[in-house]
N, C-alpha and C positions, 0 to 999 in steps of 0.2 A: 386478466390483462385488460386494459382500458386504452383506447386510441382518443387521437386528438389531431383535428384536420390542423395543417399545413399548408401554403402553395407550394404546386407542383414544380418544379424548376430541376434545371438538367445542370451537370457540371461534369466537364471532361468527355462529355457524351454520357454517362452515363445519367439517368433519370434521378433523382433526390427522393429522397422516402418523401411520400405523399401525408405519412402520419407520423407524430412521434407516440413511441410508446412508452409502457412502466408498469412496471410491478409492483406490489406492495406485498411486505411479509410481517406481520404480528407477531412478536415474540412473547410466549406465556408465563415459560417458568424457564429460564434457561439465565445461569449465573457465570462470572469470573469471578474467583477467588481471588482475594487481594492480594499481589505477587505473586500469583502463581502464573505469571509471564516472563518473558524475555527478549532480548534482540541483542543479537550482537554489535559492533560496533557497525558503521558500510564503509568500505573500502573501493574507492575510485575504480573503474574497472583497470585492467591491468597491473592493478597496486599489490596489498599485502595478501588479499587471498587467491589472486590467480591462481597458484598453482596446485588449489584445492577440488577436490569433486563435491561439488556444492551439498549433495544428499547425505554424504555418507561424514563431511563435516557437520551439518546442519542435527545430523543425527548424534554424533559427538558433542556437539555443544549443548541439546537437550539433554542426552546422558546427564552430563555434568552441574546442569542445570536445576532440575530435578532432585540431584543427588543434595545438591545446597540445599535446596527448601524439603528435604525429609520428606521427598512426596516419592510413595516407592510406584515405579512404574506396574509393578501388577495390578494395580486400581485401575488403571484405564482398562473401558472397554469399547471403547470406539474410535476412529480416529481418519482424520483428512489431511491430504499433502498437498499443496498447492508449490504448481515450479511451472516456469512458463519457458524456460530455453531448455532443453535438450537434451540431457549426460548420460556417460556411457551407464547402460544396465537402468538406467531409470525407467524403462519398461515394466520395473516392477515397483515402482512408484512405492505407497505406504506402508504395505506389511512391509519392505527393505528396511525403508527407514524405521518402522516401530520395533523390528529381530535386530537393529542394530540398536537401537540404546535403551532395550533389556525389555523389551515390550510383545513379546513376541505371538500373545493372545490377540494380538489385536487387527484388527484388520481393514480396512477401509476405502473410497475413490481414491483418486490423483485426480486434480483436476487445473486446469489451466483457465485463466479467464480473463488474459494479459492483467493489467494495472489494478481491476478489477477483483484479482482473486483473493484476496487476504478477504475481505467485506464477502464475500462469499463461501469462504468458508467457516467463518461465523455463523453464517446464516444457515448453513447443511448443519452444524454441530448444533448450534440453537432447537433447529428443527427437531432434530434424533431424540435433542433431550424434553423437545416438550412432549413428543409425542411418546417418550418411553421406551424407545427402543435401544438408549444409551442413558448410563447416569455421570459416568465421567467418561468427557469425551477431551481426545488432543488435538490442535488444531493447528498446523506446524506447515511454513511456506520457507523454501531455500531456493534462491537461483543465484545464477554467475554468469553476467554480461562476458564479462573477461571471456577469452577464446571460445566464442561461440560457436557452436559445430557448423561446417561446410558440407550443406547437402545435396549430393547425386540422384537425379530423380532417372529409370532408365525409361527409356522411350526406342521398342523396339521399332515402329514406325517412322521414327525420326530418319531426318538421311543420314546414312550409315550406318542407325543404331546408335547415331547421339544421341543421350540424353539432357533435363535437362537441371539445373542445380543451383544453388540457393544460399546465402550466409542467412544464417536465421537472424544474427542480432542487425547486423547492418543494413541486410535487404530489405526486415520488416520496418526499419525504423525511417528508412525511404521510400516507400513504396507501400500504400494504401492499394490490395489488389482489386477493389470495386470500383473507386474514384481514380487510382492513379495516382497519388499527391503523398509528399511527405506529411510527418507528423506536424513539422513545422509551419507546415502551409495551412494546421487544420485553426491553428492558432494566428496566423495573417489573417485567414477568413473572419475569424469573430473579432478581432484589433479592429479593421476595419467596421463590419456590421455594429462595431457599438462604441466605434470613433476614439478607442484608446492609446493616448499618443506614444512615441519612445518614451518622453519624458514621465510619464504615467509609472511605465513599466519599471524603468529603472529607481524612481521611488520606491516602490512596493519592493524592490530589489533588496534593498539597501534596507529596510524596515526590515525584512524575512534576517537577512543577516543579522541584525541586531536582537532578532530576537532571539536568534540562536547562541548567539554569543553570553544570553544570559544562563541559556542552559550548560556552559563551558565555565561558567565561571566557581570559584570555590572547590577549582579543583573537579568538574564535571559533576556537583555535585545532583544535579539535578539529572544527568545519565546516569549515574551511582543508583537509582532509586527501580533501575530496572536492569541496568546492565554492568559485568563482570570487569570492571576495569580496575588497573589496568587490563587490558585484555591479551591472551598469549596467546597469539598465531601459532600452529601447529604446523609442522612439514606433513609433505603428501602423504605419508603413512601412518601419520594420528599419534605419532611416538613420541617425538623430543617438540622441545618449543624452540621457531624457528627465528622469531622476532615478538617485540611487545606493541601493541600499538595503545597509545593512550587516551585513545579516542575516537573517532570519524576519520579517516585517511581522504587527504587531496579536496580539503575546504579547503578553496583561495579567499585571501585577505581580499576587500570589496570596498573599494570604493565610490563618490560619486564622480571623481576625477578619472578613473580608472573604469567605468562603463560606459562614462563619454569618449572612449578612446575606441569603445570597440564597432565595429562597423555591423549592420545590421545580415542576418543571415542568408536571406534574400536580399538582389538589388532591386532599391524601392519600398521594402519592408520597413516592419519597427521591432522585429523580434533578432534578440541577441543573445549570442552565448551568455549573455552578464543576467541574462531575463529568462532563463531555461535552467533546467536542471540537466546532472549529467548523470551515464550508465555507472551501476556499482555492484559489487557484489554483499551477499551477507544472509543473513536466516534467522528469522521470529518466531517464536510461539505461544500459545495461550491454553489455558485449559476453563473448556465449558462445563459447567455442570448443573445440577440443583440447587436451588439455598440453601436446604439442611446441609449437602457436600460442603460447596462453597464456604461456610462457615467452619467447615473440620478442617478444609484445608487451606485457611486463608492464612496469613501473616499475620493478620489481625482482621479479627472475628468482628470485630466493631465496625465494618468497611464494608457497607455490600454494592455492590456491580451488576446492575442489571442488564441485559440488553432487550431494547424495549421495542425495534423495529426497522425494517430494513425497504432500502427504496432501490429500485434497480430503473434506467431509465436511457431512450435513447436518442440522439436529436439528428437533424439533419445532416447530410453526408457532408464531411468535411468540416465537422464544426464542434469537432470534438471540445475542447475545454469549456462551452457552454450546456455540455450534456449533462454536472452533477445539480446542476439547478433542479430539475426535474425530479433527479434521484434525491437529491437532498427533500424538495414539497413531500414526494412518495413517502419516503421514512420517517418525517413527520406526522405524514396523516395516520402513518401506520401504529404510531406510537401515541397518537392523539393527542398533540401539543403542537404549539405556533412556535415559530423562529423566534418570536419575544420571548420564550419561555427558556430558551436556549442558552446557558450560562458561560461555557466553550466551546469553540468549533478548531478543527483540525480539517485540513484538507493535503490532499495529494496536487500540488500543481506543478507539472511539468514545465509550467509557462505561470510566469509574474498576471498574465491574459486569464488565466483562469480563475483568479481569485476575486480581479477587478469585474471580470462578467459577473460573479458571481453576487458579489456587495451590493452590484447595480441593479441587481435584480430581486433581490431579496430583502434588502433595505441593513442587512445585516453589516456591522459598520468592520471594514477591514484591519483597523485598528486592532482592532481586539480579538484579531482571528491568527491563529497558528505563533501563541505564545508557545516560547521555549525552543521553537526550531518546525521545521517543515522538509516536504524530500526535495525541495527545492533547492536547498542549502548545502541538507545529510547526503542525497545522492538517491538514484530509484534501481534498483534490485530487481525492481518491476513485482513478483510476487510479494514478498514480506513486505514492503513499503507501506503497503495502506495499517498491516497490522502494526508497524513499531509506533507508528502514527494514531490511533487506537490504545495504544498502551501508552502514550505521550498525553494522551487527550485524558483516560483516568486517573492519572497522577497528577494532571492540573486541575482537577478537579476537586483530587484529595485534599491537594494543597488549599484549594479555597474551601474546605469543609464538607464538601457535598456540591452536586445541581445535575444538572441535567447539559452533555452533551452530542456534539453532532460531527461526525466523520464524513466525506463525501471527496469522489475523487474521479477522474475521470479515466477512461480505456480505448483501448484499439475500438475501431468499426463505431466511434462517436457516440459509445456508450458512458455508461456509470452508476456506479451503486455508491452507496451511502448507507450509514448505521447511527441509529440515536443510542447510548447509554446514560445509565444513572447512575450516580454514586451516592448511596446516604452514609453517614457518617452516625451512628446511632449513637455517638458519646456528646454530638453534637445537641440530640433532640431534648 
């Protein structure tokens, strides 16, 4: 770990990290196989998959998954579940989910890392494989905004023996417990600190939409390339099909007339619901391995996938959306390549504010960042998001032949990680 001074400064009483910090991790030998991912569609929260348990769908739809690309689940022998809200029995986190869609050798963490966790479980499976202690590893993230659990903390000293209790999705999503300040507030702070006006925001708005609309087009042909559609909702007990959805559930139509209309979140602020993404549910996953694997078990053998490096990074309290800048330089230097070298980029941005800090800092032109769609658009799941976004980012790549791209996203507590991959295309060379 490397620090780096800061001014000291206080917000809400509470003191501002005096350093920012960041990680770097080197990846050696650690591949994806060409399709050997997926994601489902996301669904608005309270929309089509409400009335699912996130894991034990999540593990159903890898079942099935699997089962299309002739990859038999007894090859796996390592494996990570990333979920960051709650559900009932998830206590038992990964071996649940691997005994449930016919994996049952396998074994592995859970681990939670809000916004953050997809990019970080890459980076656990990366590790395993370079160091040998896995050759196919699963790397699988499901969560469900929708009815998030209501939790009872007891507090035998409290008066009466009141305790006390918590909405996990709502409570967290208002309430920074070190600062004090919603998420929305983390993204006023940097609007402001780098002068980016409503008008800014709601451009970049309108661009994110358009670009996703090209991946709708043709009939979604460009989600076809990794996901199951139409796609068939299953009822709570994995039996019949409950409804089809034929795509991303609860994208609103966006206009520029239509984001002038809306009033800013805060009064005084520049951020809007039209400049935000909203809660979804849904589940991704990926499979790491070797190259020699990789190439048994790719789609096509001609397509390799590397993942070359990973940045983890954190910035000042309350300034969350300018913390993947950091993570993003990290996974660079990790990978040993400059931002010019950078052919796609894919980000996580909760706020239109995070992509603009980001351009402005890195020189990288926001034009040509988060072709095909963004979770700005799709919706954030909070876990799987960064991975269906990673899997968005190889397949733009495929599309242009090969190069080299860059993941970066931002999380709770004003963190962010970030990952660089490569595509070579060998029929190209």
């Amino acid at each position: 770990m490397t620090t780096l001074p800061n001014p000291h400064r206080r917000l809400n009483g509470i003191p501002r990290r005096s350093t920012v910090s960041f990680l770097v991790f080197r990846s050696m030998n650690a591949f994806i196989p060409y399709g050997a991912y997926w994601s489902t569609p996301f669904a608005r929260w309270q929309g089509a998959f409400a009335h699912l348990h996130p894991l034990e769908f999540g593990a159903w739809v890898a079942k099935q998954e699997l089962a299309t690309r002739n990859i038999d689940p007894s090859i796996l022998d390592w494996g990570v579940l990333g979920t960051t809200v709650p559900s009932r029995s998830s206590f038992y986190g990964l071996p649940w989910v691997t005994g449930l869609l016919g994996a049952p050798q396998v074994t592995g963490p859970t681990i939670n890392q809000a916004c953050a966790t997809s990019v970080q479980l890459l980076n656990m499976a990366a590790r395993e494989v370079d160091g040998g202690a896995a050759t196919v590893a699963l790397a699988i993230s499901a969560d469900k905004c929708s009815n998030g659990p209501h939790l009872y903390f007891p507090a035998p000293g409290g008066p009466g023996g009141t305790g006390e209790h918590e909405d996990w999705v709502l409570d967290n999503f208002s309430n920074d417990p070190l600062g004090h300040h919603a998420m929305v507030d983390t993204a006023e702070n940097v609007a402001r600190k780098y002068g980016i006006s409503r008008d800014e925001q709601d451009e970049v708005a309108l661009m994110r939409y358009a670009q996703y609309a090209a991946a709708c087009a043709n009939d979604h042909a460009f989600h076809r390339r990794y996901m199951s559609l139409p796609f068939a909702v299953p009822d709570s007990r994995l039996r019949k099909t409950q409804s089809m959805l034929d795509g991303d559930e609860g994208i609103h139509a966006t206009t520029r007339e239509g984001l002038a209309t809306l009033k800013p979140v805060r009064e005084g602020g520049s951020v809007t619901f039209g400049s935000q993404t909203h809660p979804a549910d849904g589940s991704a996953a990926t499979i790491v391995t070797t190259r020699d694997r990789a190439r048994e078990l790719a789609a096509d053998a001609g397509i390799e996938i590397e993942l070359r490096g990973f940045g983890l990074s954190r910035t000042t309290l309350a300034h969350m959306p300018e913390a993947p800048v950091g993570a993003a330089r990290r996974a660079l230097q990790a990978a040993g390549i400059g931002i010019a070298q950078i052919d796609c980029v894919k980000s996580h941005n909760p706020f239109t504010v995070n992509d603009i800090c980001f351009a402005r800092e890195t020189g990288y032109d926001i034009a040509r960042m988060n072709n095909y769609g963004c979770s700005l658009v799709w919706g954030h799941p909070q876990g799987p998001t960064g991975l269906r976004a990673i899997i968005e980012l190889i397949e733009e790549l495929v599309i242009r032949g090969g190069g080299v791209g860059l993941f970066h996203g931002c999380a709770a507590g004003d963190s962010a990680m970030a990952a660089v991959v490569q595509v070579t295309d060998m029929k190209a060379r």
